[in-house]
C-alpha positions as CSV (number, residue, x, y, z in Angstrom):
1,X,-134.5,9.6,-161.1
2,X,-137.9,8.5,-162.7
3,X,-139.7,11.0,-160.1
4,X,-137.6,14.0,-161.0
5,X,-138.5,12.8,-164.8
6,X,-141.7,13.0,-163.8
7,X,-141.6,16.5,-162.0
8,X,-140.1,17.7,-165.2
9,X,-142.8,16.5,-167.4
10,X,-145.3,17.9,-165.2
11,X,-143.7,21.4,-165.4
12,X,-143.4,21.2,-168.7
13,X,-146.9,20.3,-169.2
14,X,-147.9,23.3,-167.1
15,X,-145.8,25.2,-169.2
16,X,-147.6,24.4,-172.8
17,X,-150.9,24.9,-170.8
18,X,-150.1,28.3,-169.2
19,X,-147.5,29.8,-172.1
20,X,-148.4,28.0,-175.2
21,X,-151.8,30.2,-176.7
22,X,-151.4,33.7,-177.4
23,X,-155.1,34.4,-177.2
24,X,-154.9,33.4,-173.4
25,X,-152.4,35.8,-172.7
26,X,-154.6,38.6,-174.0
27,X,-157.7,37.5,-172.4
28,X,-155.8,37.6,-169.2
29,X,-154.3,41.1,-170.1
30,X,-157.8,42.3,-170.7
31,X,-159.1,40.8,-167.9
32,X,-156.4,42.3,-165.2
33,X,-156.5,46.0,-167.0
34,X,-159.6,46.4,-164.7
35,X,-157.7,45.2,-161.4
36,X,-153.8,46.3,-162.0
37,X,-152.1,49.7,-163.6
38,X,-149.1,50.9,-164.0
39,X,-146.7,51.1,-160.9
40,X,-148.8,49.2,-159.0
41,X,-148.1,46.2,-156.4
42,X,-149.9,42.6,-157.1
43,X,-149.8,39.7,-154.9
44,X,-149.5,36.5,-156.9
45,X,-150.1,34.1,-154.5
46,X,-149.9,30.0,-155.6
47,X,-148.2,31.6,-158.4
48,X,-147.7,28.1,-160.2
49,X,-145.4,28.7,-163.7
50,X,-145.7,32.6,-163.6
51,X,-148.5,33.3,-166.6
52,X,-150.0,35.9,-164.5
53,X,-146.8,36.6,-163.0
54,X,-146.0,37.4,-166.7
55,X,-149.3,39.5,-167.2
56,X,-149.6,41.7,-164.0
57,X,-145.8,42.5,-165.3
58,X,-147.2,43.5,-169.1
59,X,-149.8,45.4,-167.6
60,X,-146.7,47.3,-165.6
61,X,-147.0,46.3,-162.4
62,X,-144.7,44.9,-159.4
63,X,-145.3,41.4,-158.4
64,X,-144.9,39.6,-155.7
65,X,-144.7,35.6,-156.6
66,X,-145.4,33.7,-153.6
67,X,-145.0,29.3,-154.5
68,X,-144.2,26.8,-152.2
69,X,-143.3,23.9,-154.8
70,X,-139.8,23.2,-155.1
71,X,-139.6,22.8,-159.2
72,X,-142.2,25.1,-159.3
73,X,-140.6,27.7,-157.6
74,X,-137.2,27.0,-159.4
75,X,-139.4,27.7,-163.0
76,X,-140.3,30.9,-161.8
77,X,-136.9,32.3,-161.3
78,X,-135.3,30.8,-164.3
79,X,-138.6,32.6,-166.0
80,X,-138.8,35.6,-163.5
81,X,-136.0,35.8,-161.4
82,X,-133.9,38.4,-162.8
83,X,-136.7,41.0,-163.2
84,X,-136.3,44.0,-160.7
85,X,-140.4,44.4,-160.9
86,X,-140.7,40.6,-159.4
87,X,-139.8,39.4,-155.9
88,X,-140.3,35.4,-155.1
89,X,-141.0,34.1,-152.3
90,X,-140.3,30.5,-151.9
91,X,-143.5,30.0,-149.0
92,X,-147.1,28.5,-148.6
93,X,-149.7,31.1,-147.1
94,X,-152.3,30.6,-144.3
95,X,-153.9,32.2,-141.2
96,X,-150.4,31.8,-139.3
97,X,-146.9,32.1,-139.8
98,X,-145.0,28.7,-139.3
99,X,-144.8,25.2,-141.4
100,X,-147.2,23.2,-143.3
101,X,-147.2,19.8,-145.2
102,X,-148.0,20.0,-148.8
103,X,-149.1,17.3,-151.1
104,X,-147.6,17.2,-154.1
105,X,-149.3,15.6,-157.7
106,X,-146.0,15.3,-159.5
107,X,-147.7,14.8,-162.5
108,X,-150.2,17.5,-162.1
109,X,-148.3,20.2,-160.2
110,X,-151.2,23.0,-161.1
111,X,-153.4,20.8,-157.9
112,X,-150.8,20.5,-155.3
113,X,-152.2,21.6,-152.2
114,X,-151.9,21.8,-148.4
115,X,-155.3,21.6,-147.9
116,X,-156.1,17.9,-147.1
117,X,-160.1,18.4,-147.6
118,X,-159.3,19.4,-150.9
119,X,-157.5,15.8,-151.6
120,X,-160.6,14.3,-149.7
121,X,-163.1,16.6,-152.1
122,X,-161.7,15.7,-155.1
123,X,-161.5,11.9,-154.9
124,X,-164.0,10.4,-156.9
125,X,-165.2,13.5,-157.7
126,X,-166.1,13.6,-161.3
127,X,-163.7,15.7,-163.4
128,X,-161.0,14.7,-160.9
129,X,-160.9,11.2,-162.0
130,X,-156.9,9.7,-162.0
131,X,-155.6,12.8,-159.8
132,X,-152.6,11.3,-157.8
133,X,-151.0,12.9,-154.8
134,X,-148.3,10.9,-154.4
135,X,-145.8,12.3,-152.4
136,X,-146.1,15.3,-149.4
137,X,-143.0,18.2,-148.3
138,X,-143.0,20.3,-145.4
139,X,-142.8,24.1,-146.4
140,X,-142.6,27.5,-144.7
141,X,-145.8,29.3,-144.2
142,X,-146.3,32.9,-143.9
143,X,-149.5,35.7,-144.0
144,X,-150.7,37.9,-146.3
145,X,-149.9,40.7,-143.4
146,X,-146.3,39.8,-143.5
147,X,-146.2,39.8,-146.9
148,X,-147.7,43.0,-146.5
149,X,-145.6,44.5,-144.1
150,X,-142.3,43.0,-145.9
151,X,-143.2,44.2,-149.5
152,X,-146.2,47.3,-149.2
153,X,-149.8,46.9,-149.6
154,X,-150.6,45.8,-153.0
155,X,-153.5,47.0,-155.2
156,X,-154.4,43.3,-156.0
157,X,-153.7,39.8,-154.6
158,X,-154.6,37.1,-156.8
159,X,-155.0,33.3,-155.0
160,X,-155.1,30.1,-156.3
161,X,-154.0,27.7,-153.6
162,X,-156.5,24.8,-154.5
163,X,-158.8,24.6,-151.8
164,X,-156.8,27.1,-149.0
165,X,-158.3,30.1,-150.4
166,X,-160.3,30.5,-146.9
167,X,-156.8,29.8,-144.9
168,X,-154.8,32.2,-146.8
169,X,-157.8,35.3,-146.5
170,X,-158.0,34.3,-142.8
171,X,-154.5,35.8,-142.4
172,X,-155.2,39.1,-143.8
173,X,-156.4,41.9,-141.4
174,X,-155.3,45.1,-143.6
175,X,-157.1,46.9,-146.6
176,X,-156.8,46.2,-149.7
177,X,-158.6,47.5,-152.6
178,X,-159.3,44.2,-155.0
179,X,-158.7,40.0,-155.1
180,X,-159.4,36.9,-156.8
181,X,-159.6,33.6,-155.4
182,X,-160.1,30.0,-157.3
183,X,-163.0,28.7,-156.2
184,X,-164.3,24.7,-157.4
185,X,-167.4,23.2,-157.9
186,X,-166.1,20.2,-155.0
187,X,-165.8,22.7,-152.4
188,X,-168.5,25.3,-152.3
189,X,-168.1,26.0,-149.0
190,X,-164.8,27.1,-149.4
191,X,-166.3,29.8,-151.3
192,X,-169.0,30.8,-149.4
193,X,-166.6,31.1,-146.6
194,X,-164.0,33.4,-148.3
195,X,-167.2,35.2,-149.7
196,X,-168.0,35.9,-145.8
197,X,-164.2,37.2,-144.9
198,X,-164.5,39.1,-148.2
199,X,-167.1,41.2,-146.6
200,X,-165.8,41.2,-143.5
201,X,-162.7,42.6,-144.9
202,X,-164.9,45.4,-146.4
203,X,-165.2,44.1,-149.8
204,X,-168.9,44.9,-151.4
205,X,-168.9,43.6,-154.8
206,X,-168.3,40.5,-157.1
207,X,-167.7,38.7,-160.3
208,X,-166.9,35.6,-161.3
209,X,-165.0,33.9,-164.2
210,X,-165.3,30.1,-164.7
211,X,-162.1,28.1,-165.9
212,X,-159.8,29.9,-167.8
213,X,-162.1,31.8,-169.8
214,X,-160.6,35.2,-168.4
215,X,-164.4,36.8,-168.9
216,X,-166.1,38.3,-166.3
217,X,-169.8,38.3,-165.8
218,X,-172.0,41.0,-164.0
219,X,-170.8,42.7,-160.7
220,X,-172.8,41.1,-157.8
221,X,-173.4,41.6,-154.0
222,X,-172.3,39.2,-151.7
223,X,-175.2,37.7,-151.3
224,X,-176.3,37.4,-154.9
225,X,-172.5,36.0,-156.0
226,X,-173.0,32.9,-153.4
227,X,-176.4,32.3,-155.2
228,X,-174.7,32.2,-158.5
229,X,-172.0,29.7,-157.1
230,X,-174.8,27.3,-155.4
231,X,-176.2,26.9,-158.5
232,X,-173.4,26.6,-160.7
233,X,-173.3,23.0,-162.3
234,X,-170.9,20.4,-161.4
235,X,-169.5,20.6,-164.9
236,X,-168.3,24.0,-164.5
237,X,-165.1,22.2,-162.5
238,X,-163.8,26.0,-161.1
239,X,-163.1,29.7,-161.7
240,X,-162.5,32.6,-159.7
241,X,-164.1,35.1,-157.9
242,X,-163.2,38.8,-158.1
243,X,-164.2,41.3,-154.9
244,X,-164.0,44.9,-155.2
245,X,-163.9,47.3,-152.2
């Protein structure tokens, strides 16, 4: 009983975060009106309570929501569920189809992760400090080429999987025109490495945003975007990167 109270609070508190300012939802609106138009297909994957389910949806588009967490995952369909222009699916992504365990911060459920360097990363980090995961879940796994051949190829994939970025763009081998991933000031590398399967993939320029500021910066090569992230201070916690074919 006291850990589903706790799941709820935790949801909840994602909920005020994500749902409760007006002004974000704009900024994001603004932000995604250069990524996402009308009729198109957006991956949403780690799609958490569903704000940018909600935005990609304003700005017209179809979304996929891809979540693994339980609660989570029951939020999005009481919010989402019912929309024609939204498909959930109820799965982790990575470089291969299969099963994963997940490690779940009931009170925190925005940092669950699969990734266990992330867990490793953030301990003692500072501006992780009391981060608890407490409790772990086995859940499905699939790739973005499944996804891809299950729902069409989308016009943007957003991912925020808290420190499986580089897993998740490892199982994508089709073309795509634009993504974001979440990078963090604890795991650089994570970054440089998706950088590198960004332009593998064929992707030639970047932007960042830090936090949840929802304002992008200049557009950047590869190699100048990695520069930027090396010498981004600790402070700046995390963000995302945007790559453009």
């Amino acid at each position: 009983m006291l850990a589903n109270l706790r799941t709820a609070r935790g949801v909840m508190r994602s909920l005020g975060v994500y749902y409760g300012h007006r002004a974000h939802a704009a900024a994001m609106d603004r932000l995604y009106r250069e990524f996402v138009k009308p009729g198109d297909l957006v991956f949403d994957i780690g799609a958490h309570v569903g704000d940018r389910v909600a935005a990609f949806r304003r700005l017209g588009a179809k979304v996929v929501a891809v979540e693994p967490q339980p609660a989570l995952v029951f939020t999005l369909r009481a919010l989402h569920g019912r929309r024609r222009d939204v498909a959930i699916e109820a799965k982790a992504v990575g470089r291969k189809a299969g099963t994963i365990s997940m490690m779940i911060n009931t009170d925190n459920p925005t940092i669950s992760t699969v990734s266990k360097d992330f867990v490793r990363a953030a301990d003692g980090a500072a501006g992780w400090e009391g981060q608890v995961w407490d409790r772990s879940i086995e859940v499905p796994v699939t790739t973005l080429d499944a996804l891809i051949d299950a729902h069409g190829v989308p016009s943007f994939i957003k991912i925020d999987v808290e420190g499986f970025e580089g897993e998740v763009l490892a199982g994508l081998t089709k073309p795509v025109t634009a993504l974001s991933f979440e990078f963090t000031t604890i795991q650089r590398e994570v970054a440089r490495d998706c950088i590198a399967r960004c332009v593998a993939l064929g992707f030639s320029r970047f932007n960042a945003a830090i936090g949840e500021s929802q304002e992008l910066r200049e557009w950047r090569t590869a190699t100048a975007i990695t520069r930027w992230l090396d010498e981004l201070p600790h402070a700046a916690n995390s963000g995302d990167v945007y790559a453009l074919a």
